[in-house]
C-alpha positions as CSV (number, residue, x, y, z in Angstrom):
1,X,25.7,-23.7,-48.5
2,X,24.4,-22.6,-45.1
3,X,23.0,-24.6,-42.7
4,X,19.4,-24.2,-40.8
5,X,18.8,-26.5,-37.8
6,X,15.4,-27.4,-36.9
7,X,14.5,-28.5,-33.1
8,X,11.0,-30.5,-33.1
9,X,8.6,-30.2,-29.8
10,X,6.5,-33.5,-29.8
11,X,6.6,-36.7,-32.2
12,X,2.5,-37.2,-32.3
13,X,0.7,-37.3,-35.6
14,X,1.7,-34.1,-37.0
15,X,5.2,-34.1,-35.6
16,X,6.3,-37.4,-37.2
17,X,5.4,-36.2,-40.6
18,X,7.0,-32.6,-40.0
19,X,10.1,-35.5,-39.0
20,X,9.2,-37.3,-42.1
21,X,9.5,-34.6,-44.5
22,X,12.8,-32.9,-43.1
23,X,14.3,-36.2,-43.3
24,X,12.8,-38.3,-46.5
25,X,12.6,-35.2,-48.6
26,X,16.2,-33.4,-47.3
27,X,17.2,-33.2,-51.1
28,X,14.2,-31.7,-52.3
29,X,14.3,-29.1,-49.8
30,X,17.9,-27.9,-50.1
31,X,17.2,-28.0,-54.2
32,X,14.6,-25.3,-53.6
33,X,16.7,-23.5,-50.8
34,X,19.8,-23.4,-51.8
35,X,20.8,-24.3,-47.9
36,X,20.1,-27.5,-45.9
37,X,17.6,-27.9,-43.5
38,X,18.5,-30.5,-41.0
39,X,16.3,-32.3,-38.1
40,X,18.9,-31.9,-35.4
41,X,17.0,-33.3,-32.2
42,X,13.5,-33.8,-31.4
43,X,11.6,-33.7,-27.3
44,X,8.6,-36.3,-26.8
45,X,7.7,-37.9,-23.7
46,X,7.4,-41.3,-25.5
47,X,10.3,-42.2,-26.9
48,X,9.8,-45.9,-27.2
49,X,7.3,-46.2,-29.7
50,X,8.2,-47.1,-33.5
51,X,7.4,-44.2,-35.6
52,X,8.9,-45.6,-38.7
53,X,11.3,-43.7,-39.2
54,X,15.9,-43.8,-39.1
55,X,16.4,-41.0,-36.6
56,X,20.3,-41.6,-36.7
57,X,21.8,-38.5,-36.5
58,X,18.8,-36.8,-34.5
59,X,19.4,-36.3,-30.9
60,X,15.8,-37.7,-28.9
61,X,15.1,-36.6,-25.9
62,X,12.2,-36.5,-23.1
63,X,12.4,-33.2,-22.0
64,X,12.0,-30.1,-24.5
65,X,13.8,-27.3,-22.2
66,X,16.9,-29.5,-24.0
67,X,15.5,-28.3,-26.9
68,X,14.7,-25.3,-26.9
69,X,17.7,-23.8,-25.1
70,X,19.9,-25.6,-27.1
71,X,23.1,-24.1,-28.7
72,X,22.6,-25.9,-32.3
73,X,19.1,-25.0,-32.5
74,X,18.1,-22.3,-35.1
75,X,14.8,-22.9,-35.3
76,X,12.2,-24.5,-32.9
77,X,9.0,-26.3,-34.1
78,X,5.9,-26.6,-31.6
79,X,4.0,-29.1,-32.0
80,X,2.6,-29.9,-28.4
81,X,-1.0,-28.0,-28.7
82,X,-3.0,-26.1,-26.1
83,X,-2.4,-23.2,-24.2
84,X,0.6,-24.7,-21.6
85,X,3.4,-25.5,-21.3
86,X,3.3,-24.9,-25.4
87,X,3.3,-20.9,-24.4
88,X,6.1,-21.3,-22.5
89,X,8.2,-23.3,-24.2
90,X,7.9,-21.2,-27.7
91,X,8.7,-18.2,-25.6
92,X,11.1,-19.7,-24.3
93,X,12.5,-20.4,-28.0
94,X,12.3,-17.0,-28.7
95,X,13.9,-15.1,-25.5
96,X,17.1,-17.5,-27.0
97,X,17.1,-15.8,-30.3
98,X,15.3,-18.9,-32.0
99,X,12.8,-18.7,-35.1
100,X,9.7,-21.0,-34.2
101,X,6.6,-22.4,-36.4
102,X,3.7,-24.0,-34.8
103,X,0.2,-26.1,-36.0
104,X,-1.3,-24.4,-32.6
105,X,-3.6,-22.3,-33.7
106,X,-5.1,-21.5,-30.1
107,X,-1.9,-20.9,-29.0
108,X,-2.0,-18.2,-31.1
109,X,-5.6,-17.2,-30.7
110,X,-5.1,-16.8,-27.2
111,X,-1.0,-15.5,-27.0
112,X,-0.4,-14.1,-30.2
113,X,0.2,-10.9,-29.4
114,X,2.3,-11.5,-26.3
115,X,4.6,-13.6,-29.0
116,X,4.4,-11.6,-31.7
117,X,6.5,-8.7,-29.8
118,X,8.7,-10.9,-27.8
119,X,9.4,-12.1,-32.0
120,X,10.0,-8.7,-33.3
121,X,12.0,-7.5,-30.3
122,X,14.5,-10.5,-30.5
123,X,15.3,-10.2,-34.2
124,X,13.3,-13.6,-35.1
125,X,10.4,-14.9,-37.1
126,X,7.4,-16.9,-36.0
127,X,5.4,-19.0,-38.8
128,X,2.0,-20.6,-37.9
129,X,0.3,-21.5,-41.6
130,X,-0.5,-24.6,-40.6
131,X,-2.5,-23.4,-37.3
132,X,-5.3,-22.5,-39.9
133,X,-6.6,-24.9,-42.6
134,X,-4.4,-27.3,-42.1
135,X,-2.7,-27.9,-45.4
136,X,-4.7,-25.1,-47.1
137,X,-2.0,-22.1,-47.9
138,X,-4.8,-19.7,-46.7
139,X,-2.8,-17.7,-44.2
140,X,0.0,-16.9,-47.2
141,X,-2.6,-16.4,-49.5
142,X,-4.4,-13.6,-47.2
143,X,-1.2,-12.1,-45.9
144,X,1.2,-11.9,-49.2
145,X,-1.3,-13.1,-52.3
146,X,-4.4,-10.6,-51.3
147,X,-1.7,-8.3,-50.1
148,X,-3.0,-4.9,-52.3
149,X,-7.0,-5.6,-51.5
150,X,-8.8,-4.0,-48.7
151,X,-10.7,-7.3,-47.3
152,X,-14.4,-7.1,-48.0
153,X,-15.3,-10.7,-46.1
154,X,-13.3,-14.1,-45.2
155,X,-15.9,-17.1,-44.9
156,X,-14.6,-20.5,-43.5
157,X,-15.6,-24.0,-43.1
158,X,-12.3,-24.3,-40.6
159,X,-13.7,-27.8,-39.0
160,X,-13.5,-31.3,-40.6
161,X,-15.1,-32.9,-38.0
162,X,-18.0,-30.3,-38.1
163,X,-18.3,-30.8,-41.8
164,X,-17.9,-34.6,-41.6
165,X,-20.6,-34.6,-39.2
166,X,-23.1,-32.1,-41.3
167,X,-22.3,-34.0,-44.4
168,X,-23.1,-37.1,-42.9
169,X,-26.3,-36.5,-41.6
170,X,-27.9,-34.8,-45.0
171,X,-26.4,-37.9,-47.0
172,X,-27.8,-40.2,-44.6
173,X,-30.5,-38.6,-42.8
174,X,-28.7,-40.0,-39.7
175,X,-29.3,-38.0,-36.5
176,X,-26.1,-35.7,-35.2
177,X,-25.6,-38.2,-31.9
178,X,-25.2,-41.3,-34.4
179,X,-23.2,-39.5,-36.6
180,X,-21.2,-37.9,-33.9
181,X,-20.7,-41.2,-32.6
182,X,-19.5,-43.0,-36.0
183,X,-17.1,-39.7,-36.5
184,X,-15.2,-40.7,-32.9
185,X,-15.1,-43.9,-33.7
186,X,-13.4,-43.3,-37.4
187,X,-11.0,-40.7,-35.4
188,X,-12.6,-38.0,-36.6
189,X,-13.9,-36.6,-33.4
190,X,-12.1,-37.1,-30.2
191,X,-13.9,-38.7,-27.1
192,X,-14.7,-35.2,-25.9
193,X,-15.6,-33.5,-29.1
194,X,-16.6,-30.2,-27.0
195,X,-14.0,-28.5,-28.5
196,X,-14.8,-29.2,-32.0
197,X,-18.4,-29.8,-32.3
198,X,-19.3,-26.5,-30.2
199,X,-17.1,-23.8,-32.1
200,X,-13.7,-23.0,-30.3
201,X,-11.7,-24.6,-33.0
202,X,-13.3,-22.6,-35.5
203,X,-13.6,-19.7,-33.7
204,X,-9.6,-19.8,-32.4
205,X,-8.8,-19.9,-36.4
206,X,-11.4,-17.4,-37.5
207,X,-10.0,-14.7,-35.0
208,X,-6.5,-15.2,-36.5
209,X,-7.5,-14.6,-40.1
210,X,-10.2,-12.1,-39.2
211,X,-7.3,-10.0,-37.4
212,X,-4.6,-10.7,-40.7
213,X,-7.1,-9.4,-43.1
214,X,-8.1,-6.1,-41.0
215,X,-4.9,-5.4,-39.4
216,X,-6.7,-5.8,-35.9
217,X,-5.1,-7.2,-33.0
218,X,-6.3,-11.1,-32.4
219,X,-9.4,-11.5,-30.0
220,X,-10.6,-14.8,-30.1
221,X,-13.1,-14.5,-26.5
222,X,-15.0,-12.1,-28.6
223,X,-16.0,-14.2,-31.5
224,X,-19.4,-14.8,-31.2
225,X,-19.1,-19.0,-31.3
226,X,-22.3,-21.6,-31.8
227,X,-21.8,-25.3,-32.4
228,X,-23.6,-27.9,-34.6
229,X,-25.1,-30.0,-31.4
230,X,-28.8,-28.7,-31.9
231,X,-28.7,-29.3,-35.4
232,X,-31.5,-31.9,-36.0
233,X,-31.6,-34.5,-39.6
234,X,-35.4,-32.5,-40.3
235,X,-33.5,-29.1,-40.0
236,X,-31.0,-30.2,-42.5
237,X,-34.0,-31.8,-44.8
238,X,-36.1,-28.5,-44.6
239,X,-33.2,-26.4,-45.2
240,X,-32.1,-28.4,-48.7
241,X,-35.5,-27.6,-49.6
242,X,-35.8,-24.2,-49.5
243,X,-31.8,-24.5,-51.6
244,X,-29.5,-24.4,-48.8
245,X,-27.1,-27.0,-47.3
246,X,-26.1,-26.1,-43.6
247,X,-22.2,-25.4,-42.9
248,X,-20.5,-24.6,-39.1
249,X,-18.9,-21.1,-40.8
250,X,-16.7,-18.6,-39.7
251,X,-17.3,-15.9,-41.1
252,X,-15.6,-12.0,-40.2
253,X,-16.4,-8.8,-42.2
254,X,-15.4,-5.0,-41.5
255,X,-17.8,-2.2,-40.7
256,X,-16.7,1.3,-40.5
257,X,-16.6,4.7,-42.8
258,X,-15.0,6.2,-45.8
259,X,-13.0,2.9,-45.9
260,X,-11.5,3.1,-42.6
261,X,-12.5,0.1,-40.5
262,X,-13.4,0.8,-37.2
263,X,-14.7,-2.3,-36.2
264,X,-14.8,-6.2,-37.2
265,X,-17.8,-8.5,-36.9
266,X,-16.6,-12.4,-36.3
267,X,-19.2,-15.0,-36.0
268,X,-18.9,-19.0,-36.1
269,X,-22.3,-20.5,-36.1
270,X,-24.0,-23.1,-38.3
271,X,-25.2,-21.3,-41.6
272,X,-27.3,-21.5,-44.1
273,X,-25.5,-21.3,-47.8
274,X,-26.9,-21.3,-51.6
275,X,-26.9,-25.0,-52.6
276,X,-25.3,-23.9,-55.5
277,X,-22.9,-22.0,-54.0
278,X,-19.0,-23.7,-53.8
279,X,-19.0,-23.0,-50.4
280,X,-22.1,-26.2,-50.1
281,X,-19.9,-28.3,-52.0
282,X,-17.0,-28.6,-49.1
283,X,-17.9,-32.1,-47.8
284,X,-16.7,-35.0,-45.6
285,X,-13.8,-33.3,-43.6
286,X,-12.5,-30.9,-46.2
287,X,-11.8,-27.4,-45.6
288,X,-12.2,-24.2,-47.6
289,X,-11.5,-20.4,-46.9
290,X,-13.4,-17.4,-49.1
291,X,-11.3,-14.1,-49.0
292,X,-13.4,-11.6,-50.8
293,X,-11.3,-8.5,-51.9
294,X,-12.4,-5.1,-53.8
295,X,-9.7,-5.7,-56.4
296,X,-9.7,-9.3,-56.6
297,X,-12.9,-9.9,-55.9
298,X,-13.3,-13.4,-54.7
299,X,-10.9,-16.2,-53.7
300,X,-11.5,-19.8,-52.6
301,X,-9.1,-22.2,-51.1
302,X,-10.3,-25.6,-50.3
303,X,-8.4,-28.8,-49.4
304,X,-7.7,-31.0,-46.2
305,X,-7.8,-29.2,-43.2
306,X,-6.0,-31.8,-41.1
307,X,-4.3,-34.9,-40.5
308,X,-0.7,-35.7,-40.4
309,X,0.5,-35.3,-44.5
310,X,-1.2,-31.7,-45.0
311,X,-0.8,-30.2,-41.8
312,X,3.4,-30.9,-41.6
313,X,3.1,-29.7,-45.2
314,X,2.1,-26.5,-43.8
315,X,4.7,-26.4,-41.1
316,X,7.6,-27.2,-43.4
317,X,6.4,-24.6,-45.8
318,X,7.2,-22.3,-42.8
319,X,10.3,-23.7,-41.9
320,X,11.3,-23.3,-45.5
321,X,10.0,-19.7,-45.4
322,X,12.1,-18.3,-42.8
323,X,15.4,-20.7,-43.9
324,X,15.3,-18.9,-47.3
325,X,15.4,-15.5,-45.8
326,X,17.5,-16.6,-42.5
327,X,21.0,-18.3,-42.1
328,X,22.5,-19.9,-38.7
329,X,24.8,-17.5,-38.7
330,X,23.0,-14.5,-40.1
331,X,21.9,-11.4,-37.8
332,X,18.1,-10.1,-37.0
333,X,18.1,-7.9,-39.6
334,X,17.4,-11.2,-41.9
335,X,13.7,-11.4,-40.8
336,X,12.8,-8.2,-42.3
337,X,12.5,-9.7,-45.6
338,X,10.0,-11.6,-44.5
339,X,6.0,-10.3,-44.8
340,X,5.0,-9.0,-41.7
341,X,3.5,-12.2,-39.3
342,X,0.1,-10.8,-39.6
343,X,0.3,-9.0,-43.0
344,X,0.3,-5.8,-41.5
345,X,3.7,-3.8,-40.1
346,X,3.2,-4.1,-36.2
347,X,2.9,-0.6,-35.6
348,X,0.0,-0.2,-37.9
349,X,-1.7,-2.7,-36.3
350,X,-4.9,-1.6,-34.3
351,X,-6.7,-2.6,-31.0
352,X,-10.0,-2.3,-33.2
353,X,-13.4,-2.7,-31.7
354,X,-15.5,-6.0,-32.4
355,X,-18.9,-5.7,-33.6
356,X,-21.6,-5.9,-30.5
357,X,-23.9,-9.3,-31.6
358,X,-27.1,-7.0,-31.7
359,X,-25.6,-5.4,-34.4
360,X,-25.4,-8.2,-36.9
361,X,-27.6,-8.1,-39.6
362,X,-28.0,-11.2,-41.9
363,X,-30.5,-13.7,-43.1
364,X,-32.3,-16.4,-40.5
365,X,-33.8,-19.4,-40.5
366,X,-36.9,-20.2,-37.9
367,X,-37.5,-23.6,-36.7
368,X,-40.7,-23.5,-34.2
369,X,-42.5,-26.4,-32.6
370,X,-46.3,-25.1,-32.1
371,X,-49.8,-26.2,-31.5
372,X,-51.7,-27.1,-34.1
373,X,-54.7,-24.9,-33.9
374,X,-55.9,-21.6,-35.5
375,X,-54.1,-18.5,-35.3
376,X,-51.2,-19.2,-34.1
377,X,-49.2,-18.8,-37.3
378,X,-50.9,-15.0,-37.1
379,X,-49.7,-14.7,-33.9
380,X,-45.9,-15.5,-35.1
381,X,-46.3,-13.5,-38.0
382,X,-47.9,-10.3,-36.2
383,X,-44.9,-10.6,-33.7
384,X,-41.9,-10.6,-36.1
385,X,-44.0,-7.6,-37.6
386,X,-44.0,-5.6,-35.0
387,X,-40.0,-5.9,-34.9
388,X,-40.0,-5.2,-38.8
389,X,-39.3,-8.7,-39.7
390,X,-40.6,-9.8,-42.9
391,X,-40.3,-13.4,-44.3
392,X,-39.0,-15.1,-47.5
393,X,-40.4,-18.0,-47.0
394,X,-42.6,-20.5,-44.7
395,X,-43.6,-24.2,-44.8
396,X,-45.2,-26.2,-42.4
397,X,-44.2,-29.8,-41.8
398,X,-46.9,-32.7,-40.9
399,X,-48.3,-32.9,-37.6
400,X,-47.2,-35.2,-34.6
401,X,-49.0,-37.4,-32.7
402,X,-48.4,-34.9,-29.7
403,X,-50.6,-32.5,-31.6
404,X,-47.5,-30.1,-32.7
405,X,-46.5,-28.9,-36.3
406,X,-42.9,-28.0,-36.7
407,X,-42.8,-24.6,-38.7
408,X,-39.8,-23.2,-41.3
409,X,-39.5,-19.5,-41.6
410,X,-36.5,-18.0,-43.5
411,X,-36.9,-14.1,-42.9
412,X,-35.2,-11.1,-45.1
413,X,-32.7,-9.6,-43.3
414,X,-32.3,-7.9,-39.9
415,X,-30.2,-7.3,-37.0
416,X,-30.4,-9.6,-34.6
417,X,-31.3,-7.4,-31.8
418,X,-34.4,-6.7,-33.4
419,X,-34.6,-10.9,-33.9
420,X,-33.9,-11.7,-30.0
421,X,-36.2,-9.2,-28.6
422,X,-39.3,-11.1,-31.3
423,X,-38.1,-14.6,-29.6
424,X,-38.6,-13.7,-26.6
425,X,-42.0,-12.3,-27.3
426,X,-42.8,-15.7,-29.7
427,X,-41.2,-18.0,-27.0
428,X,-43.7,-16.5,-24.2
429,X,-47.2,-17.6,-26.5
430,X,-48.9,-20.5,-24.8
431,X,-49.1,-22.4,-28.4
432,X,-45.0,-22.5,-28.8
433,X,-44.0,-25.5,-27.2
434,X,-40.0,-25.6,-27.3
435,X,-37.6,-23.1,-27.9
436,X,-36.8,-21.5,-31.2
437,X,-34.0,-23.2,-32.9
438,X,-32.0,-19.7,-35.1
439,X,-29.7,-20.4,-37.4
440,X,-28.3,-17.8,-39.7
441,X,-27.8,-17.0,-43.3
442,X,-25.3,-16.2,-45.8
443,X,-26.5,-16.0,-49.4
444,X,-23.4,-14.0,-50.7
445,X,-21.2,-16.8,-49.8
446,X,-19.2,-17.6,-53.4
């Protein structure tokens, strides 16, 4: 039986229950391998703290260059986060012939395709499943299980903290800063949630799976990215009763001709989805990923997006991945039977336009605050008809004691150039006091 032998970059959550697996559940894993996996040394800059677990036989160690440079290493696991010094040290990994896995998905959202090559060109496999959805096998499913569909949509709630947050406030009515401040103090959101409640998490995974299912190269500053912070507990009221809950999605869809994409529309913005839909039923801080294919036609894969159990599920699943394929003492020619990082052979991989914003066309939902006096509902309605805006639906909530009426338009849909250049004509009438809160819909969410 050959051996593999695992290095581990950081001993946080996540990388004490990667730990915990490779060493509580050894037997399991060489059962299904046919080959050990062993834990061989592990870098954190705390080593003092209890983590619960025997580490005899597992060399410790402050400083991860002794890590990943080391001689006995097959296989290096990143589990540091952010942009540096984790770039450097996977690269690092992989200019000494070593596989690596990694949770970071904006490592890979941001240097993907600088590691991808170095990968390839060193004979050596890199595995980041768990750098999207957490414990969700959404990454394997897109690049192996939807292998023979040409990708028609992928829609995400990628976020748990986003979701927590949402789900929250409709069960509650709560207002997002309450609920935002409940969510940090459960651990859910951390002390600076910037990062989580505007977007960037959502949009660094939906760039990765938007560019696995159109064989595009990954480009995460072009993912068009709002957050949930203007999200009020009245929007989320109105919107359940016109039959929609609201969701922070990602979504990405091709556009092009005679099947050939040409370019790839990725968005991550709170949405409006069917109440009926499954998509709605993803609460507290679940996560769920729709891949919509034309021979398969719709898949869904839902489960925890994070935490320490399902996210080092995710990265042992990789390490098992390349170990089956790979030996200590095997040559680069092994990697080849694995599928392709991003489910496409890197040559046929394509530097592939993303959709301009004014191009979008969808669904949206109006939320104005205006005077209540005669004609200004004309006015609004005259506006969006000049930009060939027509409406689904309308209510109008009970006046305030400041003499304004909150009013609800959902419209049928449009591009959203034509939609900005109507705000900004709507926003300019004396009777619209604040500015128009837009939030977009998707009704062919599953």
């Amino acid at each position: 039986m050959t051996e593999i032998r695992v290095g581990l970059l950081g001993l946080g959550t996540i990388g004490t229950g990667v730990a915990r697996i490779l060493i509580e559940q050894q037997v399991l894993i060489s059962r299904r391998l046919g080959k050990n996996v062993r834990l061989v040394a592990a870098a954190d800059r705390d080593l003092s703290r209890d983590r619960g677990l025997d580490f005899s036989g597992v060399r410790l160690t402050d400083d991860a260059n002794d890590v990943v440079t080391a001689d006995d290493i097959d296989l290096v696991v990143e589990l540091i986060g952010g942009y540096e010094p984790a770039r450097t040290f996977v690269a690092t990994a992989l200019e000494h012939g070593k596989h690596a896995v990694t949770a970071n998905k904006a490592l890979i959202a941001k240097h993907g395709e600088e590691l991808f090559p170095l990968a390839a060109e060193k004979g050596v496999a890199i595995g980041f499943e768990a750098a999207v959805g957490g414990g969700i096998p959404c990454l394997k499913a897109l690049r192996e299980g939807c292998a023979a569909n040409a990708v028609q949509s992928v829609y995400g709630i990628l976020n748990g903290t986003c979701n927590f947050i949402l789900t929250k406030m409709e069960n509650e009515g709560a207002d997002y800063a309450d609920v935002l401040k409940e969510a940090q103090e459960l651990g859910y959101a951390e002390a600076d949630p910037t990062f989580d409640v505007e977007g960037i998490d959502t949009s660094h995974k939906l760039s990765i799976l938007a560019a696995m299912a159109f064989g595009s190269k990954i480009r995460f500053d072009e993912v068009f990215t709002e957050g949930i912070s203007k999200i009020t507990a009245d929007d989320i009221e109105s919107a359940a009763e016109l039959g929609y809950r609201i969701k922070l999605l990602g979504i990405a869809k091709p556009h092009g001709t005679n099947g050939n994409v040409e370019r790839v529309e990725m968005r991550v913005h709170p949405t409006l989805v069917p109440v009926h839909s499954q998509m709605a039923q993803v609460s507290d801080s679940y996560n769920a990923v729709q891949v919509s294919g034309d021979f398969v036609e719709h898949t869904m894969y839902f489960g925890r997006g994070a935490g320490e159990r399902p996210t080092a599920s995710a990265v042992v699943a990789d390490i098992m991945d390349i170990a089956r394929v790979c030996s200590s003492d095997g040559g680069p020619d092994e990697v080849k039977h694995l599928a392709p990082a991003m489910g496409f052979v890197e040559s046929e991989r394509r530097d592939l336009e993303t959709l301009a914003v004014a191009d979008i066309e969808c669904e949206y939902y109006l939320r104005l605050m205006v005077q209540d006096q005669p004609g200004v509902i004309a006015s609004v309605t005259s506006i969006l008809a000049d930009h060939r805006i027509s409406l689904e639906a309308m209510s109008q909530k009970e006046r305030s004691e400041a003499n304004s009426v909150p009013v609800i338009m959902l419209t049928h849909e449009t591009s959203e150039g034509n939609l900005q250049a109507a705000i900004s004509r709507i926003v300019g009438l004396q009777a619209v006091e604040e500015d128009v809160l837009i939030l977009r819909k998707e009704s062919a969410v599953a």
